[in-house]
Phi, psi and omega in degrees: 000132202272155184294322173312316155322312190261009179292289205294336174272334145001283197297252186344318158297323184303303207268332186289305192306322185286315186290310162316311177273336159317294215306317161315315169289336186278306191300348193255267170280000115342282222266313114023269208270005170249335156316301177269042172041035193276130219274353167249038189309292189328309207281272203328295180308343189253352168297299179326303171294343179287320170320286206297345222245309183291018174260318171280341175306302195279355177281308197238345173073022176238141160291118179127333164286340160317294184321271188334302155317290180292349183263000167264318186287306171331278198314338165312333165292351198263017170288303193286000183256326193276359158262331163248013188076050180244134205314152167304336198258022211249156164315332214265316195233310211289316185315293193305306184318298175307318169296292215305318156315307137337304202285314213273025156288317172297312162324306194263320186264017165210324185290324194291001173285299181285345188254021121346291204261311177236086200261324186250085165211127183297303179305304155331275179301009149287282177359292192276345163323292177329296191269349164274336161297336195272306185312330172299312152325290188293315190290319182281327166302341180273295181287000141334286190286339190235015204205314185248327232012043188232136186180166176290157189297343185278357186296298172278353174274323186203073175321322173281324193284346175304289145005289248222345200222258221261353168273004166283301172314276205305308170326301162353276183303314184293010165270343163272306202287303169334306186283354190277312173306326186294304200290295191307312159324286177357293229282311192306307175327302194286356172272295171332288198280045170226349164264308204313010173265020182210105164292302193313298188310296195296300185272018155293319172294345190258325176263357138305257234295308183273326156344282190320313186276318153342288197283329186281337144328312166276342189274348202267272206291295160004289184274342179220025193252000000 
């Protein structure tokens, strides 16, 4: 197999793996935090995908895989349309699906501009956590309001103050959760290039790991969707 070959099957693994445990985390503690009514369920979760994507980010160094990555943890709603038959277009799956694009749409146009530039500077990777969740915020209060037009009623009454209230909170947490997904991308590297000199164990492990989070995903959405 030509080194090009295992560059790109990497990649595609990368983008299965990641996106599988975002997508496995929204159905499980997601799913969770929406049960029990915990009132910033949005914020912990859209943290969580700034976490995955900047763990991945520091793993593989390529920009366009955050998207990619959130458009495989998206397609994990469509559990709830082939599990309990419910239109795709309904609040439950179109609304998350839309964030969650949102965000590495947010991801890619502003934290990877700054951590570009300052990758290792801690405050940079607050910085950008911040201002790429709060842009994220603003981009799901627009398509809410203007593209599914389904959202909380405090969303739609008053889009800036929503904005500005739970994407100032959710902003918070990404001053942490970024540079901790960046430091964890890291931590994965020095694991990686200590299997890939075994192919077979690494892309066995890698397709274990997204098998798992599939099932812990129907298992999610069952018990909690």
């Amino acid at each position: 197999m030509s080194e090009q070959v295992q560059k790109w099957i990497r990649i595609f693994l990368g983008i299965l793996l990641f996106g599988s445990l975002w997508g496995a985390l929204e159905a499980t503690l997601g799913g969770l935090l929406a049960v029990v009514h915990f009132p910033q369920h949005g914020a912990v979760m859209a943290n969580i995908g700034f976490l995955t994507m900047g763990a991945a980010f520091a793993l593989y160094r390529r920009p366009g895989m955050p998207l990619g990555i959130a458009a495989v943890a998206a397609s994990f709603k469509l559990l709830d349309v082939a599990i309990f038959q419910v239109p795709p277009l309904t609040r439950m799956v179109i609304n998350p699906m839309v964030a969650i694009i949102l965000e590495a749409l947010a991801f890619e146009g502003v934290a990877l501009l700054i951590l570009r530039r300052w990758p290792r500077n801690v405050l940079a990777q607050a910085g950008a956590g911040a201002a790429g969740m709060l842009l994220s915020y603003a981009g799901i209060a627009l398509a809410f309001n203007y593209l599914t037009q389904m959202g909380p009623r405090a969303m739609l009454t008053d889009p800036l103050g929503w904005v500005l209230q739970r994407g100032g909170f959710a902003a918070a947490l990404a001053l942490v959760a970024l540079p901790l997904g960046l430091g964890l991308g890291g931590l994965l590297r020095r694991v990686e290039r200590r299997i890939q000199p075994h192919p077979t164990l690494y892309y066995a492990g890698s397709v274990s790991v997204i098998l798992l989070a599939v099932a812990a995903a129907v298992w999610g959405t069952l018990r909690l969707g």
